[in-house]
N, CA, C and O of each residue as an XYZ file, in Angstrom:
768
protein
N     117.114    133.281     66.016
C     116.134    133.929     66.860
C     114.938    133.013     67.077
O     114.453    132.896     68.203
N     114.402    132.292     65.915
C     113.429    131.311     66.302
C     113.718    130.419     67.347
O     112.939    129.866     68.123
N     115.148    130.343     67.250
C     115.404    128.756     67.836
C     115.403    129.463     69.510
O     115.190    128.712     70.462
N     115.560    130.373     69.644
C     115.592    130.890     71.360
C     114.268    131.278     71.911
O     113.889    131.542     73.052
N     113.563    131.224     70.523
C     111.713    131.958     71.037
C     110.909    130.100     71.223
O     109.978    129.869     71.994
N     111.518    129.122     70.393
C     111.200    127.700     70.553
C     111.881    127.456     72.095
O     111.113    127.069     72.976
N     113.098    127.646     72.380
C     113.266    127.212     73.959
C     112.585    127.938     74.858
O     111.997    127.362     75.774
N     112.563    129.194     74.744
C     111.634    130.197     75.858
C     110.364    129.267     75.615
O     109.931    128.592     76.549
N     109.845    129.239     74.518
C     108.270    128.594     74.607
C     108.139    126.868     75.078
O     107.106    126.364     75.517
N     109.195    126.282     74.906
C     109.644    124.856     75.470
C     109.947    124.906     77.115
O     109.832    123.832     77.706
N     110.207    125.714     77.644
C     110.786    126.461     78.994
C     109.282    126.440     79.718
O     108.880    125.635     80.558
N     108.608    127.523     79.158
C     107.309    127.341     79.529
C     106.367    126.224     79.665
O     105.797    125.804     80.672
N     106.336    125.956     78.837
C     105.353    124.691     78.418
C     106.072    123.501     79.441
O     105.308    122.548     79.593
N     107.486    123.347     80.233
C     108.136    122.240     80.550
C     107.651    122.856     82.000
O     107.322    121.952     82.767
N     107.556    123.885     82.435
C     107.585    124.550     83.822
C     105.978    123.996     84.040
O     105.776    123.213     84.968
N     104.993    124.365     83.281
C     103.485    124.240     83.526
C     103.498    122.978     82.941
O     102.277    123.060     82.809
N     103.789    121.716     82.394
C     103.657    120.391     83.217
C     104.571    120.067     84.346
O     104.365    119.037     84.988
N     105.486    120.793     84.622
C     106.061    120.288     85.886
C     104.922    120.710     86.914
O     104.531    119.870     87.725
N     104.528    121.639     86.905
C     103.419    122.162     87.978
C     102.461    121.129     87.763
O     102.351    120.495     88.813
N     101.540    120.568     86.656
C     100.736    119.711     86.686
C     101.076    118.400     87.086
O     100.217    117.535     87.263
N     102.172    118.227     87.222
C     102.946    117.181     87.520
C     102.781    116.779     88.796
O     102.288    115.737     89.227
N     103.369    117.962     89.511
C     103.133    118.064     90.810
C     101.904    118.144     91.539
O     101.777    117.843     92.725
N     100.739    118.688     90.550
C      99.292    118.909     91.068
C      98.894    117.318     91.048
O      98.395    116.869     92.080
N      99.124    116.263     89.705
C      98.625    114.974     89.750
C      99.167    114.272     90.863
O      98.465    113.514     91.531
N     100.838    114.553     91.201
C     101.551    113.703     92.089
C     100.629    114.094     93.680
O     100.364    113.246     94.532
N     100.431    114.898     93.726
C     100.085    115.086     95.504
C      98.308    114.597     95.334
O      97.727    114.251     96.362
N      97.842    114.601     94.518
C      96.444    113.948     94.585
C      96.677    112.805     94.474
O      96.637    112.245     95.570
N      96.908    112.164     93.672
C      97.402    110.545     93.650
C      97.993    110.576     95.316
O      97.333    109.752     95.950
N      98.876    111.168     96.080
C      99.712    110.598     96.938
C      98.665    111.056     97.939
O      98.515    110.378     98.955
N      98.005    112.031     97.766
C      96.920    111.505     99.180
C      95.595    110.765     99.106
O      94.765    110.665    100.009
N      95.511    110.064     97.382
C      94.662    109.518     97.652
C      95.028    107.950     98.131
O      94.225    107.266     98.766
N      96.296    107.508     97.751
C      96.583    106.173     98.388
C      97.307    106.546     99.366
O      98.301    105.829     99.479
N      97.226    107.479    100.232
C      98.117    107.802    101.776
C      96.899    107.024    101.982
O      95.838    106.919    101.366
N      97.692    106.192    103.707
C      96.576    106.023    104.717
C      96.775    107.367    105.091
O      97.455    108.319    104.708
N      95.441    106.967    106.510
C      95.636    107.944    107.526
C      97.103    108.300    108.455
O      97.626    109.286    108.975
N      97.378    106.850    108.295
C      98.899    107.158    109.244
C      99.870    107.811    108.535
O     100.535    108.740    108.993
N      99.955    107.442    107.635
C     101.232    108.596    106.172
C     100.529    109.676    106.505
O     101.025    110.432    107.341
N      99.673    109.882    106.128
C      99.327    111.509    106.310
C      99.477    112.028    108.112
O      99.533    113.208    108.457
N      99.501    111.371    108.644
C      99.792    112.164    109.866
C     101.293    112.087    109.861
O     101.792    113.141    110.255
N     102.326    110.990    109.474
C     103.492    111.124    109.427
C     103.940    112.096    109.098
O     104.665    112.822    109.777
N     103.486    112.311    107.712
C     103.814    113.662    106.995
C     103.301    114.744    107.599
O     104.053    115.685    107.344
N     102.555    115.033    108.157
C     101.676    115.918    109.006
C     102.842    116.595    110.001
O     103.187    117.777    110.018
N     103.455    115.256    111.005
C     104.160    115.257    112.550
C     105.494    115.930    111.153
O     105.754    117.109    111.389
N     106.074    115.515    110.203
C     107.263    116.000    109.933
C     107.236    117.707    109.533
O     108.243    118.413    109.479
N     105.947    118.124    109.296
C     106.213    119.700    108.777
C     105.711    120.337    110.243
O     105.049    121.363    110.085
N     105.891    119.936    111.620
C     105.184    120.754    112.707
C     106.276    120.913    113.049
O     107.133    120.332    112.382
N     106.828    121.951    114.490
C     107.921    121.892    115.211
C     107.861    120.996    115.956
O     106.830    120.362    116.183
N     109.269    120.731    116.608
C     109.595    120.241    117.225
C     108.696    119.602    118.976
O     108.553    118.579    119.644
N     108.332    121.040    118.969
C     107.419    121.188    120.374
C     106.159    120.206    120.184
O     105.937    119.171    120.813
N     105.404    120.775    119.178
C     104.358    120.153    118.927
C     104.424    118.833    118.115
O     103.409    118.194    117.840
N     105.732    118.443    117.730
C     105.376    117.052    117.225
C     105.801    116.179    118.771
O     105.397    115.017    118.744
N     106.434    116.514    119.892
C     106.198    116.446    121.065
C     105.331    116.123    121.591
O     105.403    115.027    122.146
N     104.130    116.869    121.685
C     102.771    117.040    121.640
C     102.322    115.583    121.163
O     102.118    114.687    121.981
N     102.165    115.385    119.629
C     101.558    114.924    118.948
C     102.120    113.693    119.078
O     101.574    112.750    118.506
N     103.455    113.457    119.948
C     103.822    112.071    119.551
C     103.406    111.320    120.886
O     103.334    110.097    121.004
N     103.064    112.550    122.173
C     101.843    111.862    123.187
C     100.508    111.612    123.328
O     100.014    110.967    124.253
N     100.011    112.037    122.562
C      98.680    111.318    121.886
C      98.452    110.345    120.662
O      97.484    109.606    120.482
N      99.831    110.553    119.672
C      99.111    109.396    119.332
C     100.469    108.502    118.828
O     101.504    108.939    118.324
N     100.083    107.030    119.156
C     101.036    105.912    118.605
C     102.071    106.487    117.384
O     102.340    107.643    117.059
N     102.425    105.488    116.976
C     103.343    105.371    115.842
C     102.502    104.419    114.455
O     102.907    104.172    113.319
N     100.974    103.995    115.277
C     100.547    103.530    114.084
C      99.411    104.679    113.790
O      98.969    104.775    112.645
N      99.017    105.405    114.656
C      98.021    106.812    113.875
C      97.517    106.487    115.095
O      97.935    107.563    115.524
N      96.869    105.870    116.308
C      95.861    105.714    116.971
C      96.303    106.173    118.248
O      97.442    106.448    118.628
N      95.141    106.212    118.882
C      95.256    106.904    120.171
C      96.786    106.105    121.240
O      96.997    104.893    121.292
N      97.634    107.182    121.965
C      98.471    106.444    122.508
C      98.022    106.424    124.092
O      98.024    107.301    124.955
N      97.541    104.698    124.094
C      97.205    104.231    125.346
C      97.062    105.325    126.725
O      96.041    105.781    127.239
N      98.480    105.532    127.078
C      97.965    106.464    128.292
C      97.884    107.647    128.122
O      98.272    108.313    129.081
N      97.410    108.371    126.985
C      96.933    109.307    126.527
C      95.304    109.411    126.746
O      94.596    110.332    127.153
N      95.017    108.098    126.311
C      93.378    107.811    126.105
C      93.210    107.533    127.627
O      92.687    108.433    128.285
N      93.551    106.515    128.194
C      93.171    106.542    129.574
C      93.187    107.628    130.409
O      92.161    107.916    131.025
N      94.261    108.325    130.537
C      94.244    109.575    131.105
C      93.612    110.306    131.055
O      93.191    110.768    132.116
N      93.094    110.939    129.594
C      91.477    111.722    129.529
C      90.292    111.199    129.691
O      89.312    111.867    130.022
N      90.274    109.816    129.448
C      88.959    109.377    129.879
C      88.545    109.149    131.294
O      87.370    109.084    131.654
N      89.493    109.043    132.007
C      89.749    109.008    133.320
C      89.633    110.014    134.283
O      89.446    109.867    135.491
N      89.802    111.393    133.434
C      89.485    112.273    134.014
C      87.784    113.174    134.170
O      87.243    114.043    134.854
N      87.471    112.172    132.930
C      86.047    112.806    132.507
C      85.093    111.815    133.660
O      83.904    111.821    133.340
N      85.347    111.103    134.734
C      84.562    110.614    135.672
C      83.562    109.485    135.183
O      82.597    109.155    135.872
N      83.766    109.077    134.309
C      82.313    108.121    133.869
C      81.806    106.835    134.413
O      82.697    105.991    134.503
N      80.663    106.454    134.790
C      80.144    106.282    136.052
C      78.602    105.325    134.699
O      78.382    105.688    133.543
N      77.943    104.260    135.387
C      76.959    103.654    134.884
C      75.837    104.956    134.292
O      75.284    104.715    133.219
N      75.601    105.943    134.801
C      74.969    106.789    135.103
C      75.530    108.187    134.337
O      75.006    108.761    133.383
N      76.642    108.514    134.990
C      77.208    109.796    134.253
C      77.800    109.712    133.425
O      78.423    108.654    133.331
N      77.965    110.662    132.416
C      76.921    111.704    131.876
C      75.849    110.700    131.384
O      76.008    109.512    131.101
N      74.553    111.557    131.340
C      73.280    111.013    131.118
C      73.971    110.411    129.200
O      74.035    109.214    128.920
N      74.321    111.361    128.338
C      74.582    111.143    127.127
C      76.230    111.729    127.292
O      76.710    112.660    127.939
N      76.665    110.968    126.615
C      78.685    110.991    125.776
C      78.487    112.614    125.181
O      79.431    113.399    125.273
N      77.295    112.995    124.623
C      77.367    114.434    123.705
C      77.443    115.465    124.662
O      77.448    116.630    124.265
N      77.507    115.184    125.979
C      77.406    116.052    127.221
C      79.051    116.473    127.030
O      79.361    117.633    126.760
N      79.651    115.839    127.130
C      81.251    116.086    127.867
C      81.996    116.347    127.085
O      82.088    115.710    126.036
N      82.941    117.645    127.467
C      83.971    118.234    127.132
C      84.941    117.746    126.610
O      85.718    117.257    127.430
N      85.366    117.630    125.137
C      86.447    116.825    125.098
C      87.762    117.786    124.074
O      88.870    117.581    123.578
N      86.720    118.922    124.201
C      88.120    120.175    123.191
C      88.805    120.096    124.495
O      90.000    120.239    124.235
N      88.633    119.920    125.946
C      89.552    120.735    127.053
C      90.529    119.192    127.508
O      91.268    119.004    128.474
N      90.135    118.234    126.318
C      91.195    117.030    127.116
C      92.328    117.430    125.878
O      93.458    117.052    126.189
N      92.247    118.209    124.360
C      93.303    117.705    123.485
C      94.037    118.947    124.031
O      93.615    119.986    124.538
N      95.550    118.392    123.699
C      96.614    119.547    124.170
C      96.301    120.913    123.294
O      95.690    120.840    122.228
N      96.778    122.175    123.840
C      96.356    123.262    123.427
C      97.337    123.658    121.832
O      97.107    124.367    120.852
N      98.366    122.854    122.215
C      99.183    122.656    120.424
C      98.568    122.441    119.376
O      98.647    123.042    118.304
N      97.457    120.906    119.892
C      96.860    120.136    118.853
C      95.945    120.951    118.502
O      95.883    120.834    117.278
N      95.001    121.904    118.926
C      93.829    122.602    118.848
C      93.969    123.677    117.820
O      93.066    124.513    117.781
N      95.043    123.790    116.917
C      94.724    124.861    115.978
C      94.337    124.171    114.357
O      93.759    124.605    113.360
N      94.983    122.912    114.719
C      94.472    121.573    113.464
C      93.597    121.329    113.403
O      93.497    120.121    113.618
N      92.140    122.052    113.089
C      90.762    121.367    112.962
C      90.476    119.786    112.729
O      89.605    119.119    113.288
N      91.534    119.300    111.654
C      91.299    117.756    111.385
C      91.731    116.903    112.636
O      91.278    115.840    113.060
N      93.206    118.066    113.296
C      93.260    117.227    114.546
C      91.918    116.878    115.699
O      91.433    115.883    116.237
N      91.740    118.045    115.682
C      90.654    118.584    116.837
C      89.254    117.101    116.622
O      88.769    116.292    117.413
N      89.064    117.370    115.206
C      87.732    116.201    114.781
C      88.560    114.794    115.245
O      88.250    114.226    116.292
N      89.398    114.401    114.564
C      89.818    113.313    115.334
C      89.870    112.937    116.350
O      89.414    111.833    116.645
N      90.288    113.518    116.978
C      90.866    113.780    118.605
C      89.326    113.135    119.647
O      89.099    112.257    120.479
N      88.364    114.557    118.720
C      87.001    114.425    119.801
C      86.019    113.045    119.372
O      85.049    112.649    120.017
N      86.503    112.508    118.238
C      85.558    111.645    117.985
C      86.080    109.817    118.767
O      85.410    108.915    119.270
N      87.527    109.989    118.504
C      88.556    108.600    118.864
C      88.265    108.612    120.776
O      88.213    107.543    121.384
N      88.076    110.225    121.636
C      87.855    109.722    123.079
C      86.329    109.773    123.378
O      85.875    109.469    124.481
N      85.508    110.206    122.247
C      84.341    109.737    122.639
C      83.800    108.357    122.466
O      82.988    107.761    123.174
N      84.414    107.966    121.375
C      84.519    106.567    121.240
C      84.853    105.539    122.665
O      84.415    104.502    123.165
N      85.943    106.592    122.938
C      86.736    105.808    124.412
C      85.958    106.133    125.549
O      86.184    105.540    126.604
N      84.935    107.127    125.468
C      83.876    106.937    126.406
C      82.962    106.486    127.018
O      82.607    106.297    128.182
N      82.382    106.229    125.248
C      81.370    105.314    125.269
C      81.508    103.691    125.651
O      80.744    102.932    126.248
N      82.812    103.499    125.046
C      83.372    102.038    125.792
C      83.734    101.694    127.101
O      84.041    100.603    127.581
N      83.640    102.867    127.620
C      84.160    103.000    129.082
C      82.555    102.694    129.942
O      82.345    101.769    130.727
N      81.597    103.734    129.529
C      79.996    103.725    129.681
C      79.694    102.156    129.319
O      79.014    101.479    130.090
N      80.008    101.837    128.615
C      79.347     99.974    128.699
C      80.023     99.536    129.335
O      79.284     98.727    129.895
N      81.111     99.383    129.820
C      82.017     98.431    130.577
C      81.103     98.808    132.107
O      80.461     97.946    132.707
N      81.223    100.437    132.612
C      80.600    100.758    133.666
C      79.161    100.058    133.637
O      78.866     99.563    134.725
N      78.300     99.924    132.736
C      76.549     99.955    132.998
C      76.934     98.180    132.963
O      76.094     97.538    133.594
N      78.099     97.282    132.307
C      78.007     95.860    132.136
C      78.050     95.766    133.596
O      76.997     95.507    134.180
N      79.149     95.944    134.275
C      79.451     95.517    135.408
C      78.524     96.017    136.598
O      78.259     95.181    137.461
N      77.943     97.455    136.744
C      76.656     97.196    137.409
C      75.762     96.347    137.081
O      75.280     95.911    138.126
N      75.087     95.687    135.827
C      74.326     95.219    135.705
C      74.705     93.263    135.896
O      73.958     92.306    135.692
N      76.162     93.310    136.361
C      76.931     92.034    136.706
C      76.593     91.856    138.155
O      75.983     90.884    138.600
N      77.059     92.921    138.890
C      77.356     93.227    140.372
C      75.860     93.402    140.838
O      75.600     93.012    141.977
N      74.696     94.033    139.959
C      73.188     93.898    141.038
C      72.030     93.092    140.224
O      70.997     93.233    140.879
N      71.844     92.514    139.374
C      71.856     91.636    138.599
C      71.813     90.177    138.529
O      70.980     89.522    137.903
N      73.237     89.514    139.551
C      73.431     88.711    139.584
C      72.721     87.106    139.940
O      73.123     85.959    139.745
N      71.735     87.565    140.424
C      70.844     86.267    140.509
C      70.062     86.176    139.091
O      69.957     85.047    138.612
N      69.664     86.955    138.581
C      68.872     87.067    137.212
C      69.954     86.274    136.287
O      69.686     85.167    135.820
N      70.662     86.646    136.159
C      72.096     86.248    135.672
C      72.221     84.718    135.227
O      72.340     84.121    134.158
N      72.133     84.370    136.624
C      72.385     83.282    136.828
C      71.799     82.705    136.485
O      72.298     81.733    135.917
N      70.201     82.807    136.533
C      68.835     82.034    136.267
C      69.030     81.971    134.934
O      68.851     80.942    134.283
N      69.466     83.236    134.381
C      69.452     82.943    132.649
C      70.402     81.476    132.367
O      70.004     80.568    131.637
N      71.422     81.465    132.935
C      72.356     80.662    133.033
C      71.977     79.433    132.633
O      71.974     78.818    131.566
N      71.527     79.140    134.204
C      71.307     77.638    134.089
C      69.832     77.572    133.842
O      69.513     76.399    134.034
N      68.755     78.296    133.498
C      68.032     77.827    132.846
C      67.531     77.504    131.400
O      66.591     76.846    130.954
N      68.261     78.034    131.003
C      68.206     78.159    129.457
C      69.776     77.556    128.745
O      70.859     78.129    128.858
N      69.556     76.469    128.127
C      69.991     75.313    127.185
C      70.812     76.153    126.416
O      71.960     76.544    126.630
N      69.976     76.385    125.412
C      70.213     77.301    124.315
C      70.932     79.115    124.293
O      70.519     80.150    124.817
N      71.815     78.899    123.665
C      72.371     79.884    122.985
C      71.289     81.631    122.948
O      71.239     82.722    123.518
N      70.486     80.703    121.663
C      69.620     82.042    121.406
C      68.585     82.057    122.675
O      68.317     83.206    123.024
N      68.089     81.262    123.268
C      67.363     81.578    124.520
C      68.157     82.179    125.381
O      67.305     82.806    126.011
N      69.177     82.454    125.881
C      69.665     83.374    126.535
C      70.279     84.539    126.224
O      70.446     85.404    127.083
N      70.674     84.685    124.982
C      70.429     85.451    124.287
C      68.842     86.878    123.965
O      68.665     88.094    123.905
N      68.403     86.112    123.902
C      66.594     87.083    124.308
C      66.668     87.177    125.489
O      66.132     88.254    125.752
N      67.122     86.552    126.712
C      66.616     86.404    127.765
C      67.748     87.647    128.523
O      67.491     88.450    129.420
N      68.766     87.474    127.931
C      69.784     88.757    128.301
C      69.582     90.138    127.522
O      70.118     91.211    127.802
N      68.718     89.882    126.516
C      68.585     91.423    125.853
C      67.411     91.940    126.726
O      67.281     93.150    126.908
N      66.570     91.053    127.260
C      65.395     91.734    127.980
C      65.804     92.281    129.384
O      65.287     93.257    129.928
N      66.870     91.462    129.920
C      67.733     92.115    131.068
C      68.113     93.185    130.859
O      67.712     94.099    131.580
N      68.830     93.387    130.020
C      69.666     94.742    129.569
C      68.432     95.655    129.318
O      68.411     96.535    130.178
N      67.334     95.762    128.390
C      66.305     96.718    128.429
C      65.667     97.127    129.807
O      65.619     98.257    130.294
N      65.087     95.705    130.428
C      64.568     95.944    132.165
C      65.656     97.129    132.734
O      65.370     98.245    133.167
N      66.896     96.553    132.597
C      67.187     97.797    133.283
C      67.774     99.181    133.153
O      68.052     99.978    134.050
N      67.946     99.334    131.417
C      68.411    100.516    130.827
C      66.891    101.267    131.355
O      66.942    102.327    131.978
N      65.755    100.701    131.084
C      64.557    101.328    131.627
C      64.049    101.803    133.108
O      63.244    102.610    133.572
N      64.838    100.987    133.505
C      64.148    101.071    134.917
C      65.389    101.779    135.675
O      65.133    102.062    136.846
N      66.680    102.117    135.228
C      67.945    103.612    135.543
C      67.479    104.683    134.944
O      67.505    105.798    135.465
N      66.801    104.322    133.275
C      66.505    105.324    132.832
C      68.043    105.857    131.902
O      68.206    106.982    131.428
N      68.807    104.966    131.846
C      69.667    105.731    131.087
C      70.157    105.468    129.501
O      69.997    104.383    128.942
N      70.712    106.509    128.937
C      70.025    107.120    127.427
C      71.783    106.368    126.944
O      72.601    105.927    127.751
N      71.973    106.442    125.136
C      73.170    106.054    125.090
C      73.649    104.373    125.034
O      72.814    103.498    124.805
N      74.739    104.144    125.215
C      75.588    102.959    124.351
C      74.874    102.282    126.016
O      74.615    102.826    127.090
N      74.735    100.561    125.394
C      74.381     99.850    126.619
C      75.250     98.519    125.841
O      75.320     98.136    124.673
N      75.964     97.969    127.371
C      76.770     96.412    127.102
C      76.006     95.800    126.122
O      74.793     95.791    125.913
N      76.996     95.265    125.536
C      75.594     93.746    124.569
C      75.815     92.836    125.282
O      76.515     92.759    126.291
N      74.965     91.817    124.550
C      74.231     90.470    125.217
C      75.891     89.464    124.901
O      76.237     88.496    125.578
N      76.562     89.969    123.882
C      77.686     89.393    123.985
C      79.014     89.282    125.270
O      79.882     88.516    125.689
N      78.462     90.559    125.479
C      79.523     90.576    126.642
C      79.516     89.786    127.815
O      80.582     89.362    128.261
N      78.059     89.453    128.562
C      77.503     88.298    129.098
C      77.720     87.192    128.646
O      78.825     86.870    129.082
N      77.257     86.266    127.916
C      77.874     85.702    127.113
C      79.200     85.084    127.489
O      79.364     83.970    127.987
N      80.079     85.937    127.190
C      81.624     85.451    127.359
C      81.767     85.777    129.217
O      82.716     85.154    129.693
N      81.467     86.103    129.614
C      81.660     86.241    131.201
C      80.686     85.194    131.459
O      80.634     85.463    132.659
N      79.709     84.036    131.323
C      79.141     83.230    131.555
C      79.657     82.302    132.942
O      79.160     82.337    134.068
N      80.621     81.611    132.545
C      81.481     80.797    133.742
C      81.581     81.756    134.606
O      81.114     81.339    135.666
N      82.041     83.101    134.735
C      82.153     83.681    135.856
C      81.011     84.099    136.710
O      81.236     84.271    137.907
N      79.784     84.289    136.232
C      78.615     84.566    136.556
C      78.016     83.159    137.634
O      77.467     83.153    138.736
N      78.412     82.133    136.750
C      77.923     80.767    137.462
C      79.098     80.808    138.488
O      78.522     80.626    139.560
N      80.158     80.918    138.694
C      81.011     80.437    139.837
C      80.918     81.115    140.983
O      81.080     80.606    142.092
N      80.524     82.875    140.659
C      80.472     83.767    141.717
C      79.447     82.910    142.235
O      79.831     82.195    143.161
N      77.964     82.756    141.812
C      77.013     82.520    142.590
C      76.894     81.193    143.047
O      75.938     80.802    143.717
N      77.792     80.534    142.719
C      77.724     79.332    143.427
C      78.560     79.552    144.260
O      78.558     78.797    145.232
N      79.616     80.686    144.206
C      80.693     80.629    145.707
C      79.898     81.470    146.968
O      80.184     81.455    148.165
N      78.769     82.228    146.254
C      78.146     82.650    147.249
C      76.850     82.121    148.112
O      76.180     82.670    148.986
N      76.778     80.824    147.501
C      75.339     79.792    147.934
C      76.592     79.214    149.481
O      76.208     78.390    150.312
């Protein structure tokens, strides 16, 4: 009789470290998951439909899938100018209505195309400030030798005219000029 009250109590005791077992194993395993394992694992416990869903927004490495991102950002109109601020625009009504019951999806989702907004907003305010600009541009160009002198001399451009549009939010850097340099000098010499 002892020896069956020692296995019942061995039974127990083997069941509640298997449970702790399992409590250490899934903390350990999401603390060295990336993000992409965990969405793997994520896409394998959804249906079918919605890993559908999920496998048009995002890659196979976790990140936004290309014409996923273009497509919503594309639709949100963004313009040197519009929206005054990125915190303006709607971006629960770009994720599919599948993805929207996953809060972690949802945070992801809105933070990765505002990101893609804001990059979109500098590319727009660079290239106006390329396209009306362009003699200033130039002067920085060829008047200034130096690196860091055009450098200051392009951050004060970029302020002159974030100030004088008035608009709030992500502005091109002085880097981006910079590397478009040769093109700046050739336009305006094809236009002399």
């Amino acid at each position: 009789m002892a020896e069956k009250e020692d296995k019942i109590d061995k039974s127990s005791d083997m069941s509640l470290l298997d449970e702790e077992a399992d409590d250490i194993a899934a903390v350990l395993l999401k603390s060295k998951m990336s993000s992409q394992r965990v969405a793997v694992v994520r896409q394998r416990r959804i249906n079918p439909a919605m890993n559908k869903v999920f496998s048009e927004v995002y890659n196979s490495r976790g990140k936004l899938n290309d014409m996923y991102r273009r497509k919503a950002v594309n639709s949100l109109h963004i313009t040197e100018s519009v929206p005054e601020h990125i915190t303006q625009l709607d971006f629960i009504s770009l994720i599919p209505s599948e993805l929207r019951t996953d809060q972690r999806i949802v945070i992801d989702l809105v933070k990765r195309l505002s990101e893609a907004a804001r990059h979109r907003q500098r590319i727009a305010r660079a290239n106006f400030i390329y396209r009306n600009e362009a003699q200033r541009l130039s002067e920085i160009f060829r008047e200034c030798a130096h690196r860091e002198d055009q450098c200051i001399r392009l951050a004060k451009l970029i302020s002159d005219v974030r100030t004088e549009r008035q608009w709030k939010g992500s502005m091109p850097s002085v880097e981006w000029f910079l590397r478009r340099k040769k093109g700046v000098v050739t336009s305006k010499a094809e236009k002399m």
